[in-house]
C-alpha positions in Angstrom: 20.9 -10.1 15.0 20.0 -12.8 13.2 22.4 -15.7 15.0 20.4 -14.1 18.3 17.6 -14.2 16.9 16.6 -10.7 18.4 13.6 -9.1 18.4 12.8 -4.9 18.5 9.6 -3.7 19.0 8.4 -0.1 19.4 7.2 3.1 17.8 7.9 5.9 15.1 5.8 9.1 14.7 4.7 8.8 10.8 6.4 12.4 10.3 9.9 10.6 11.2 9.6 8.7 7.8 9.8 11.4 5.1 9.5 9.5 2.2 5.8 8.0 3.4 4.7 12.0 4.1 5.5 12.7 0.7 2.6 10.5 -0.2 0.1 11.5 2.7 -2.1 13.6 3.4 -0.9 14.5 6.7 1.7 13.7 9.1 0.4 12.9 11.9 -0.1 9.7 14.2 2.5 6.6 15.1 3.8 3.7 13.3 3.7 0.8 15.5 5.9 -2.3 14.8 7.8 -5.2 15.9 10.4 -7.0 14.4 11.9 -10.5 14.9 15.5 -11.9 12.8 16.0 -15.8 12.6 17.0 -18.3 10.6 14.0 -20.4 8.7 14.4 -24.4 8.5 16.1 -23.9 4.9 18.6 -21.9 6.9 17.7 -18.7 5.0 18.2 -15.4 7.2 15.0 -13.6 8.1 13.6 -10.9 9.2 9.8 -10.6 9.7 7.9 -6.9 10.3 4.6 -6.2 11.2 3.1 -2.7 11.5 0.3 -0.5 11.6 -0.6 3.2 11.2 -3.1 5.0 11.1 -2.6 6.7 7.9 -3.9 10.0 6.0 -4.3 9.3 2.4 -6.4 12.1 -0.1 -9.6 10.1 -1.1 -9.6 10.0 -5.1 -12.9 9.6 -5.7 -13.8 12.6 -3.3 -10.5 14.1 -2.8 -10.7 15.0 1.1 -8.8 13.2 3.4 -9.1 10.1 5.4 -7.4 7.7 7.6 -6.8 4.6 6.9 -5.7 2.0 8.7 -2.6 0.2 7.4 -1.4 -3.0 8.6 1.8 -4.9 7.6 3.0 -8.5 8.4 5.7 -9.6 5.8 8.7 -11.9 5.9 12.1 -10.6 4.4 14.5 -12.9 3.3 17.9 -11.4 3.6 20.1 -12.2 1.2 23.7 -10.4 -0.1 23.3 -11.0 -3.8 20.5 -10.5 -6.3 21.1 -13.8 -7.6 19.9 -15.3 -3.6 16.6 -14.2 -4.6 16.1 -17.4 -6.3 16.7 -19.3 -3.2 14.2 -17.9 -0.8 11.6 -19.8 0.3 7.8 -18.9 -0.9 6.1 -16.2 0.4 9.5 -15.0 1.7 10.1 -11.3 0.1 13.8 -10.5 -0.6 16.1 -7.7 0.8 19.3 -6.9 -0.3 21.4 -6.4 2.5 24.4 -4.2 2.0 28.4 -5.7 2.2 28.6 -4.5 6.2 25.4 -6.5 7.2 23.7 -3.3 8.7 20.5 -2.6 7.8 18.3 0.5 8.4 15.3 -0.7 10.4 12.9 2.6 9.9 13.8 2.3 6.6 12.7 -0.8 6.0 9.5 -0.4 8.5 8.7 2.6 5.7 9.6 0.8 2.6 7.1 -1.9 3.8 4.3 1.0 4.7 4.7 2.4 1.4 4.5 -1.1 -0.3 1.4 -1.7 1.9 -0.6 1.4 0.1 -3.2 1.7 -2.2 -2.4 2.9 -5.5 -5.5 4.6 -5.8 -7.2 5.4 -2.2 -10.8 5.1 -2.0 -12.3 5.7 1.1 -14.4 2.8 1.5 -17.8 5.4 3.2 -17.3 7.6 0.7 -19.8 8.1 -1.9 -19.8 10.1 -5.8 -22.0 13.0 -5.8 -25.7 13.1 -7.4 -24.0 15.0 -10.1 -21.6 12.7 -11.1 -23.3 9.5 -11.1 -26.4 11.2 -12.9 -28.6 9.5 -10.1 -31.0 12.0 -10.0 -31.8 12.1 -13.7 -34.1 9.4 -15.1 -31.8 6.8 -16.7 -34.9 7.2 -19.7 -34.3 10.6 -20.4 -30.5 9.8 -21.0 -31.3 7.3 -24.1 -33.5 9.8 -25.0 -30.7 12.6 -25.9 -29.3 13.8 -28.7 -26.3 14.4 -28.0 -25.9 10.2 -27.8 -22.7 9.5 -29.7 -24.0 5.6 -30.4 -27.7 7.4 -31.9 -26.2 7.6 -35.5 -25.5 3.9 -35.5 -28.7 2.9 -34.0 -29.9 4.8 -37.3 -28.2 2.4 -39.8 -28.7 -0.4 -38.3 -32.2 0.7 -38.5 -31.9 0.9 -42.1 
């Protein structure tokens, strides 16, 4: 693939990738991609995915669901041994490509998804509730408690 420089493009229903579900909220919706394999001008074998899906993460700030849209453009460099890693160009991520040269391509289109999630989601609209941002108390009436673990050292340094 990579002496004919061939190129793949097409489509994967997100349920096809089982290790991604295990991380989403939902299965549903399609994985877009294309991929291209070359050769760079250090003469370091290739192979360049972009993606994007719409995704179903579990919101951790409210915990409902929401999709997010997940893009991926990364260059692999694929290399044999761990110790080619060293000689892959910058921004040139490696893969270890197995004895037989074959490589397979949904699984890398969902290691890269999975690399391309948040560790925590946050859906960007969502908001905390009044009761857990205190907002509707008066920030004054909070200083005011008792129950203020820092009032006892206010106290001596009073003193």
């Amino acid at each position: 693939m990579v002496s004919a420089r061939r190129s793949f493009e097409g489509s994967l229903p997100v349920g096809a990738l089982a290790r991604l579900c295990e991380v989403l909220a939902s299965s549903e919706g399609t994985a877009s991609f294309e991929l291209d394999f070359g050769r760079d001008e250090f003469d370091t074998a290739y192979l360049d995915v972009r993606a994007q899906a719409p995704l179903t993460l579990v919101c951790q700030r409210t915990l409902e669901p929401f999709v997010l849209p997940v893009v991926v453009n990364t260059r692999l460099g694929l290399i044999r041994r761990e110790s080619e890693e060293a000689g892959l160009p910058p921004g040139c991520e490696p893969l270890l490509v197995s004895g037989d040269g074959k490589l397979n391509l949904a699984d890398v289109i969902e290691d890269e998804m999975l690399l391309a999630l948040p560790l925590v989601p946050v859906n960007p609209d969502s908001t905390l509730p009044d009761e857990v941002t205190g907002s509707a108390h008066d920030d004054a009436s909070a200083a005011e408690r008792d129950d203020n673990p820092f009032a006892a050292l206010r106290e001596l340094k009073n003193h």
